[in-house]
Backbone bond lengths (Angstrom), bond angles and torsions (degrees), N, CA, C in turn:
res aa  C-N    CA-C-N  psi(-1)  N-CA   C-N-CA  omega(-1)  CA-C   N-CA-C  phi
1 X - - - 1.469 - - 1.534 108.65 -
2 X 1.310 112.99 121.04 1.581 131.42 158.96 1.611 106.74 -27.76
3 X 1.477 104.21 135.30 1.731 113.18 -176.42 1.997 89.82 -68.67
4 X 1.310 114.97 -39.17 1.438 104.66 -170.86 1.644 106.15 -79.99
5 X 1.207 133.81 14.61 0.943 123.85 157.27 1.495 122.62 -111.33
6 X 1.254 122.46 24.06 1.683 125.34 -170.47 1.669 86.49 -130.76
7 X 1.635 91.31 147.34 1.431 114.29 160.53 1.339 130.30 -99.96
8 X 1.483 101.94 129.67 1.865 119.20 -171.81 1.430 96.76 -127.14
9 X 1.431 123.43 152.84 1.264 138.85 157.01 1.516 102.68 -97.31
10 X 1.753 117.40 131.89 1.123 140.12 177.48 1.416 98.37 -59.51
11 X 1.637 114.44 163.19 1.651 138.47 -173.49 1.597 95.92 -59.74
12 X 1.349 112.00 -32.55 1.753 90.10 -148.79 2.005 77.70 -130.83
13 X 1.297 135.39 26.24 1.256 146.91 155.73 1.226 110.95 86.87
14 X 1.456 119.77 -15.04 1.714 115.51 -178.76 1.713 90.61 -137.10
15 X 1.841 107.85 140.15 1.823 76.24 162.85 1.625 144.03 -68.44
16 X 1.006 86.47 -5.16 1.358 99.28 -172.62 1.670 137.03 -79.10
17 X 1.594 76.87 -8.79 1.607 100.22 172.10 1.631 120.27 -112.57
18 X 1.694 96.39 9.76 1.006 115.83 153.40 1.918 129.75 -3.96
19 X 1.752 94.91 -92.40 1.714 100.71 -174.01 1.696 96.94 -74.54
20 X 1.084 118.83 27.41 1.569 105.23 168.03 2.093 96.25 -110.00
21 X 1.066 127.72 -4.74 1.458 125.30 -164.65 1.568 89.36 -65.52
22 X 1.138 114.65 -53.25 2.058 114.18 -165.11 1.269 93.37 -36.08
23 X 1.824 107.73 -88.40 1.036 116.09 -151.82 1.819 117.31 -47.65
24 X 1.267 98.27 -44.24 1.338 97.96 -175.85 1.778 130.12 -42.49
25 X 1.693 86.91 -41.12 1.445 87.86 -153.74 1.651 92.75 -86.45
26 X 1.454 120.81 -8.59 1.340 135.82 156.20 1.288 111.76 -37.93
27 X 1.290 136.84 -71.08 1.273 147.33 170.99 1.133 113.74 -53.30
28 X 1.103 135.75 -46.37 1.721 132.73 166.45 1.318 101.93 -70.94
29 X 1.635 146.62 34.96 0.855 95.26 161.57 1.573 138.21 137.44
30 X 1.579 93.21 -54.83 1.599 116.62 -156.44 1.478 104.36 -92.81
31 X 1.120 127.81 4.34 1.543 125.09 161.51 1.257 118.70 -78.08
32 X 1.530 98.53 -50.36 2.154 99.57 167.08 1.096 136.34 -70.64
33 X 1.671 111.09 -3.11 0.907 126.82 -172.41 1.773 110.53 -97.87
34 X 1.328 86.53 -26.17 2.067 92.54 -172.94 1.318 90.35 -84.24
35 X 1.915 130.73 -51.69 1.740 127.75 -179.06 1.290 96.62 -34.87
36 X 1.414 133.99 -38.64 1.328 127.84 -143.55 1.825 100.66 -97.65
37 X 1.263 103.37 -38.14 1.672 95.44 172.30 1.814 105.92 -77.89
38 X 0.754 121.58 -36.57 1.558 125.51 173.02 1.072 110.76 -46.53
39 X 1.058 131.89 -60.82 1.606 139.15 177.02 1.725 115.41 -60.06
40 X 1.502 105.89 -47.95 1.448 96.31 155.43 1.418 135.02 -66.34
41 X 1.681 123.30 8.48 1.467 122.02 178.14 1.743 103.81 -106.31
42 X 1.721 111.50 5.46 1.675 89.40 164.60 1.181 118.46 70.94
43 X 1.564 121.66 -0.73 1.597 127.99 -157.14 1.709 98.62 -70.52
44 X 1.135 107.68 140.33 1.485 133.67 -144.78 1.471 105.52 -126.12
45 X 1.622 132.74 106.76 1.353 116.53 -175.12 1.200 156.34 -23.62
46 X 1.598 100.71 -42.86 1.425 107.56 163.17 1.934 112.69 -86.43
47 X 1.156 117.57 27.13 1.184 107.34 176.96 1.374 108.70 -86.53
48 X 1.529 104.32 168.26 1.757 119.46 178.51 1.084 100.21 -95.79
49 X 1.006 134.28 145.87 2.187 136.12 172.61 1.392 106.31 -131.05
50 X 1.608 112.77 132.03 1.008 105.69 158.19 1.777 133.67 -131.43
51 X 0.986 125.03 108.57 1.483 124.55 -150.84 1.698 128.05 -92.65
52 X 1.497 96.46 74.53 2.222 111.74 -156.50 1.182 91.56 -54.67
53 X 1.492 114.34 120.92 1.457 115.94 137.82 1.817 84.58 121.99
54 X 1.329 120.74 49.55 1.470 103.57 -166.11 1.658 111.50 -75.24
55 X 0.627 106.54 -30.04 1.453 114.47 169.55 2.010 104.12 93.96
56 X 1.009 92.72 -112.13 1.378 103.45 171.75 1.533 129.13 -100.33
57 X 1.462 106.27 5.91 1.343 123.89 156.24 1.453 111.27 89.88
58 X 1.385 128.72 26.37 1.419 143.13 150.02 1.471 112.52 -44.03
59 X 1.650 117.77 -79.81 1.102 93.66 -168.15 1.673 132.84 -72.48
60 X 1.563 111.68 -11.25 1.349 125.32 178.37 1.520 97.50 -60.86
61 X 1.679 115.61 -58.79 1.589 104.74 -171.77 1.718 114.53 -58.80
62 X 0.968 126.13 -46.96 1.338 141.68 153.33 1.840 108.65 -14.51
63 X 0.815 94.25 -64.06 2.191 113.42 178.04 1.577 84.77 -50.73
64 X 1.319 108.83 -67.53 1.607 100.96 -139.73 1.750 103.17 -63.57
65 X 1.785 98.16 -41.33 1.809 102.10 -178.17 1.552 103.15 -60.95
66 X 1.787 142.00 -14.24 0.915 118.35 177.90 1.763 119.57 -98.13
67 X 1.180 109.16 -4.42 1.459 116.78 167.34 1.323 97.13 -169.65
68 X 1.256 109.96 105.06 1.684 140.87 170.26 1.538 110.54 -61.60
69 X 0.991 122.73 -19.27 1.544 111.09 175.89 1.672 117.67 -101.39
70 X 1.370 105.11 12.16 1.660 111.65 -172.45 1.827 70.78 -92.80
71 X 1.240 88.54 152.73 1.466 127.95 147.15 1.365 138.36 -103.60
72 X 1.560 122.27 120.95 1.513 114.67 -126.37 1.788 87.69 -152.87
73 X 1.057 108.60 148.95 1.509 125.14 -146.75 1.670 103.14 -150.78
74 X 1.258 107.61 100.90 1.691 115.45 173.92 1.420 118.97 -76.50
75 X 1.432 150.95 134.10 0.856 139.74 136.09 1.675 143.31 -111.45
76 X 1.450 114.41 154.98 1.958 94.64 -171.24 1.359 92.34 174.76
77 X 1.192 108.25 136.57 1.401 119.43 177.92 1.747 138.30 -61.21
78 X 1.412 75.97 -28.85 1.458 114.48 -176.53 1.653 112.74 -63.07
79 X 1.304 131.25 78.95 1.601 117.72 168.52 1.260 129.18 -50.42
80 X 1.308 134.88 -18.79 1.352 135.09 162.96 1.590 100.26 -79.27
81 X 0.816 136.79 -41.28 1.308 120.15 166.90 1.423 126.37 -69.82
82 X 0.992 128.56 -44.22 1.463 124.21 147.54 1.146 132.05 -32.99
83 X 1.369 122.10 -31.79 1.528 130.40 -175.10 1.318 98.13 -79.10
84 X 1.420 112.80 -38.30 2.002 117.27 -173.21 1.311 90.24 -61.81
85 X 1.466 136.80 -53.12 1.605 145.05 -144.24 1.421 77.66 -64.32
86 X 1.276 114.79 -72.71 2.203 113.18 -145.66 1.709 94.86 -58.61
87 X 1.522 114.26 -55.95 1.582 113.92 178.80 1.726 112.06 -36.01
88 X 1.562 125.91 -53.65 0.960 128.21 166.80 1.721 133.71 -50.45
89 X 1.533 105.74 -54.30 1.937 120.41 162.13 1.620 87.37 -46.93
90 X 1.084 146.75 -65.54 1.357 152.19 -139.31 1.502 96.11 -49.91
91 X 2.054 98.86 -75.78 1.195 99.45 -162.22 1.234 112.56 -77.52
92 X 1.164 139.82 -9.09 1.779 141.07 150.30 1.484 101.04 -28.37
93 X 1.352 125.66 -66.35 1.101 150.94 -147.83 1.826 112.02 79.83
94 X 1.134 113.65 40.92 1.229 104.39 176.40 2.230 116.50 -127.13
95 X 1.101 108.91 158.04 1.621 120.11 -147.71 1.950 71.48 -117.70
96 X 2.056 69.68 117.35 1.941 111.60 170.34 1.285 112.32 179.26
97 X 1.493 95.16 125.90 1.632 124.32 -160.45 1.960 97.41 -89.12
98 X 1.835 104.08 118.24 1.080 103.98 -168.80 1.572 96.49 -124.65
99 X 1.367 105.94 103.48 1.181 129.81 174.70 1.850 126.88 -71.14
100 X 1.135 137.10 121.91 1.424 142.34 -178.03 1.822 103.03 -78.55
101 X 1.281 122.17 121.63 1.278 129.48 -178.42 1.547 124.82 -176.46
102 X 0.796 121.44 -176.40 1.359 132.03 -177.62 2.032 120.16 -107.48
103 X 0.812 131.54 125.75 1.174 128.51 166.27 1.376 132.89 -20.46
104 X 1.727 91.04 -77.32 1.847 109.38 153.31 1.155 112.23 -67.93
105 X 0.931 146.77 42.24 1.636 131.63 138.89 1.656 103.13 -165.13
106 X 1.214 112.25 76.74 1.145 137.35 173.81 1.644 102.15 -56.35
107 X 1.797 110.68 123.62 1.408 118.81 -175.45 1.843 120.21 -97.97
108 X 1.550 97.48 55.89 0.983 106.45 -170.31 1.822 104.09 -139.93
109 X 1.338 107.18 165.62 1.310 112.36 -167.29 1.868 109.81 -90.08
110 X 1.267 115.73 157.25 1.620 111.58 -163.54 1.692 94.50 -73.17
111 X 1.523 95.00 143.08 1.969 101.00 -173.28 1.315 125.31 88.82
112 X 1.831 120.65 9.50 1.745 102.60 -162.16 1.373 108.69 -95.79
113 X 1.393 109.46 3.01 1.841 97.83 -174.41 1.573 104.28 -123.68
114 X 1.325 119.33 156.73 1.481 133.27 133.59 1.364 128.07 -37.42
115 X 1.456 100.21 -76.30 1.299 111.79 -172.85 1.935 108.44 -119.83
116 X 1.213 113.13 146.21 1.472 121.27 173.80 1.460 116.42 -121.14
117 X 1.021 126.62 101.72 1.690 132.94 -176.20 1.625 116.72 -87.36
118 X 1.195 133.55 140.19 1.245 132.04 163.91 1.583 113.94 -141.89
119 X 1.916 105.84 108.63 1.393 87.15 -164.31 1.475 95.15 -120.97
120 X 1.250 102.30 144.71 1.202 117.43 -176.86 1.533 117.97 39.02
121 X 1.002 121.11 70.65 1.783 129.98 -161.76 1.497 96.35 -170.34
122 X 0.908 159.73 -65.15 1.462 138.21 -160.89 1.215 134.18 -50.51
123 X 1.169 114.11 -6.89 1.309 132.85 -173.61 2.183 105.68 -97.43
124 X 1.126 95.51 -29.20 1.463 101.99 161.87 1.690 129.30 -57.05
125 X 1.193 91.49 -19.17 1.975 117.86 -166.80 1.342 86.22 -69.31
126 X 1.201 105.69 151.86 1.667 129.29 151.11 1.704 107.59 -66.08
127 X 1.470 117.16 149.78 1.505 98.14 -172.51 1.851 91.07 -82.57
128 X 1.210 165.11 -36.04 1.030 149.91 134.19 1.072 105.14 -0.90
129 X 1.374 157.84 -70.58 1.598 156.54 -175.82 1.305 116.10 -49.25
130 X 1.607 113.33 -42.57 1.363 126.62 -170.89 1.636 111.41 -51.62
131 X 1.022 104.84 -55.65 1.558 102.29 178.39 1.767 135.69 -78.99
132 X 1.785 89.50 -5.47 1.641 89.39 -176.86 1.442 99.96 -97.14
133 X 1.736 114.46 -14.97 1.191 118.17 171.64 1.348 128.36 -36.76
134 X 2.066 93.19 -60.91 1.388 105.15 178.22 1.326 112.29 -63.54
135 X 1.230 139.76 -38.92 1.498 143.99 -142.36 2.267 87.23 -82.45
136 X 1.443 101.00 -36.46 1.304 93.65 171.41 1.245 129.83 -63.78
137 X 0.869 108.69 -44.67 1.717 133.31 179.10 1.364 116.37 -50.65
138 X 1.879 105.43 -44.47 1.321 100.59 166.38 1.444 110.72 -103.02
139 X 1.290 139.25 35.24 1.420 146.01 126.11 1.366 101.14 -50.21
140 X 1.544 130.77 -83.20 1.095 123.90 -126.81 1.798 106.49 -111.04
141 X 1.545 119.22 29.78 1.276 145.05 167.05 1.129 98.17 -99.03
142 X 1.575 100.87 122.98 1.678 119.34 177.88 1.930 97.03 -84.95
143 X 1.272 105.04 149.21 1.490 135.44 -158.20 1.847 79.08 -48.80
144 X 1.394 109.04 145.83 1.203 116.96 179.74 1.579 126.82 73.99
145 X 1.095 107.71 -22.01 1.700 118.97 171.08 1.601 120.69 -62.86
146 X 1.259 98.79 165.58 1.448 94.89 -170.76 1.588 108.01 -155.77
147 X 1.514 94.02 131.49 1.835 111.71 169.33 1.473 100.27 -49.09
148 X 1.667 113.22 157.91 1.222 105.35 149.99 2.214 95.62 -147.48
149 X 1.123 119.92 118.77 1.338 116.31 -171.31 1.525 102.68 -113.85
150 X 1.516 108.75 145.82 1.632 125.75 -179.18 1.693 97.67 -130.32
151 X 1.338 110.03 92.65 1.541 111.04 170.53 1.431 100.04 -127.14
152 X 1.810 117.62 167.12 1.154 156.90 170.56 1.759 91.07 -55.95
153 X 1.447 102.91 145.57 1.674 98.64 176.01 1.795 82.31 -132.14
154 X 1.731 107.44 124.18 1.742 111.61 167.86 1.615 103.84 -45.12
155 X 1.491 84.21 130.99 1.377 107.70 -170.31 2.158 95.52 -96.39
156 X 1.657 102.75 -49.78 1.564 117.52 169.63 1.611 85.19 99.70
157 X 1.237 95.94 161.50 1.298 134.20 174.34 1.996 116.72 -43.05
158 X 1.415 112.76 -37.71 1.161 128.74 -179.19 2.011 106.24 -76.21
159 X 1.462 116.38 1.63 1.462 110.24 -162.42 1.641 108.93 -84.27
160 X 1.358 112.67 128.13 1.176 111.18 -162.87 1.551 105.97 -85.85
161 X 1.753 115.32 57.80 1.238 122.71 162.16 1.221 116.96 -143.21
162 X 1.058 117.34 108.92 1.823 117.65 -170.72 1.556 116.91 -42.34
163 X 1.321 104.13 -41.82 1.142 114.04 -147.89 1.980 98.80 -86.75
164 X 1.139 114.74 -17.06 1.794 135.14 166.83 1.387 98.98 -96.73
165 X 1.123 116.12 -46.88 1.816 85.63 159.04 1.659 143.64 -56.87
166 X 1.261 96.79 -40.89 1.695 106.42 164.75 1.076 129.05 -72.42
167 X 1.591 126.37 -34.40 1.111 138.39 160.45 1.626 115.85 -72.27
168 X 1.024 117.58 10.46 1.956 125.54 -172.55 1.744 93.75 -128.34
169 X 1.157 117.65 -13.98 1.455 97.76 -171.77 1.741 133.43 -89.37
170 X 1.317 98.04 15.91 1.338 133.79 177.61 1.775 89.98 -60.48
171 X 1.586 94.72 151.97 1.704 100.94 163.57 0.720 109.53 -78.40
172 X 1.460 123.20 -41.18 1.300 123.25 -148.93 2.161 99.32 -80.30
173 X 0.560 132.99 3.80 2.045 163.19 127.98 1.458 110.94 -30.61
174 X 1.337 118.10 -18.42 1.676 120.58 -141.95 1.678 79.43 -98.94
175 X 1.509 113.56 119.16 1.311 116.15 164.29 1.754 122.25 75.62
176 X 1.246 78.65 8.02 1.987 78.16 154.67 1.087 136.36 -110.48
177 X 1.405 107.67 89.54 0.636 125.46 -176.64 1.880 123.89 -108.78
178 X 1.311 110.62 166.78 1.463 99.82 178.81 1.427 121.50 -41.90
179 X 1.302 104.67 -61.11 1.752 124.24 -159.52 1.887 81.46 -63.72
180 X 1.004 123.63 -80.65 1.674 132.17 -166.22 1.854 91.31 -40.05
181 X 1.167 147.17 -70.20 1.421 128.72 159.37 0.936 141.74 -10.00
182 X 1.669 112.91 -66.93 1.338 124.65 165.49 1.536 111.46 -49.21
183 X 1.596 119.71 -45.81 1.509 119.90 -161.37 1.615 93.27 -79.38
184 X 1.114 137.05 -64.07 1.642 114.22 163.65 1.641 141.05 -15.39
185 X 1.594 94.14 -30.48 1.532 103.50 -167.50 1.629 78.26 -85.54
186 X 1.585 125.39 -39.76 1.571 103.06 -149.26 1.712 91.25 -88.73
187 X 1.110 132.29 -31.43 0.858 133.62 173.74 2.125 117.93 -47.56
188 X 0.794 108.48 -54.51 1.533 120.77 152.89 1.009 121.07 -24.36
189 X 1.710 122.96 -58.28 1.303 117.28 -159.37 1.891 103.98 130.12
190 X 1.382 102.72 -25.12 1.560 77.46 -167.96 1.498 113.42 -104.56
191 X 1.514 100.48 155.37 1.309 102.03 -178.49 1.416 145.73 -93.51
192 X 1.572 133.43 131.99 1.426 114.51 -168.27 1.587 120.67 98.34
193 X 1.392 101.22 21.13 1.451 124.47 -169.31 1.952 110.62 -53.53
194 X 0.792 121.15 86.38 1.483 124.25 -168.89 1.502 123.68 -112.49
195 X 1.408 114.62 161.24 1.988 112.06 -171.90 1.950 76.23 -105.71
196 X 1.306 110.66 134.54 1.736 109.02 -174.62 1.777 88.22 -109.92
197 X 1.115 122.10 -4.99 1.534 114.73 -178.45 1.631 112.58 162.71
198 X 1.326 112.22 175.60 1.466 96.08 -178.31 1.756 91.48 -153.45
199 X 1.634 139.36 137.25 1.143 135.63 153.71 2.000 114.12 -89.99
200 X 1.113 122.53 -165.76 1.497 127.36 174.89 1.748 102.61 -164.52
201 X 1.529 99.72 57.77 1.278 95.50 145.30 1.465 149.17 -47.61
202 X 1.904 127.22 -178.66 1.591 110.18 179.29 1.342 116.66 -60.61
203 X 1.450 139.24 -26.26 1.188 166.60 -123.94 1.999 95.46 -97.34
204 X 1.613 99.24 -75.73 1.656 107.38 162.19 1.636 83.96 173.78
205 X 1.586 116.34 -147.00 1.327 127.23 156.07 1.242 126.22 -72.35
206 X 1.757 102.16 137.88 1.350 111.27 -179.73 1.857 107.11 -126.38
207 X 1.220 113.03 137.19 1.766 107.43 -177.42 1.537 92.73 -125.63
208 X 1.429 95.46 154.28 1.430 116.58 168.03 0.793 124.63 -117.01
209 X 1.830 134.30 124.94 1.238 145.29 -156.98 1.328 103.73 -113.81
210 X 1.800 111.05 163.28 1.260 111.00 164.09 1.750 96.61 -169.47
211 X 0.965 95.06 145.87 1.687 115.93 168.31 1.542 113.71 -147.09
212 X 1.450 111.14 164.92 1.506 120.40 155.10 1.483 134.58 -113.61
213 X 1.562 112.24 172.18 0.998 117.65 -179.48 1.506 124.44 -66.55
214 X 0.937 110.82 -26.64 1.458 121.71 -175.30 1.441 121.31 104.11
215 X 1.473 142.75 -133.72 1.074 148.40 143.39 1.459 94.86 73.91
């Protein structure tokens, strides 16, 4: 299926609110939060990286300024967001290949990465997506590699924070939960499916996952 015939929700949920996604998610937050899953993936110079769902290409540029010799690979469906990503690698001055695709059907060959990142994006998925995601993910992780995911965990309707309530009340919210995460990852294929920590920013709760490829 044609990229112009599949449905994605934009980085910041409408396009139009587009050049407000940086700053925003800046203020909530989401920079210390990606250093912080980054640092838990161990990523190793000569590794391959690949970062689903890049959005507007923060955390990919981010990878490359923190170890310049990884090779690092954006992906996102989104062409207006992509266009921000290369404009951004540009003025960094740093070289990362930002690919247009889908999650579940990752356009890459079985084995090409080290490491696979998903930050703050899974929760955007259709729950139909959720699981072919993972099953991709551990397709295209070379033997020994390893996921590392930073998503929102449903907080529900009862959360005594307004502001994680409104931002949680999405369907696409419905059942993400830790345990339902973890059972995707094992369900997939990969092994060692684990919660590596959790913060509670303004936003609501956020956990960080990680498993491997196996092999």
């Amino acid at each position: 299926m044609s990229h112009a015939n599949r449905a994605f929700l934009p980085a910041a949920g409408l396009d139009f609110l587009l050049p407000l996604y940086d700053p925003m998610v800046k203020l909530l937050g989401a920079d210390r939060a990606r250093k912080k899953l980054f640092d838990q993936a161990l990523v190793q110079p000569h590794h391959r990286v690949l970062d689903v769902g890049s959005g507007t290409g923060t955390f990919a540029v981010a990878i490359k300024g923190w170890l310049p010799s990884a090779e690092v690979v954006g992906l996102d469906p989104d062409p207006k967001a992509l266009a921000r990503s290369r404009r951004k690698a540009e003025r960094a001055g740093v070289s990362i290949r930002f690919d247009q695709g889908f999650a579940n059907a990752l356009p890459y060959p079985d084995g090409s990465f080290d490491r696979v990142f998903s930050s703050l994006m899974f929760h955007h998925l259709p729950r139909d997506a959720k699981f072919a995601t993972m099953r991709e993910v551990r397709r295209v992780l070379k033997p020994g590699g390893s996921l590392h995911l930073l998503d929102f965990e449903q907080e529900g309707p009862r959360s005594h924070n307004p502001l994680a309530r409104w931002l949680h009340s999405s369907e696409r919210m419905q059942g993400n939960t830790c345990e339902q995460i973890l059972g995707w990852m094992r369900e997939a294929g990969l092994v060692e499916p684990r919660v590596v920590d959790s913060d509670q920013p303004i936003f609501g709760k956020i956990i960080y996952f990680a498993a491997r490829s196996g092999g």
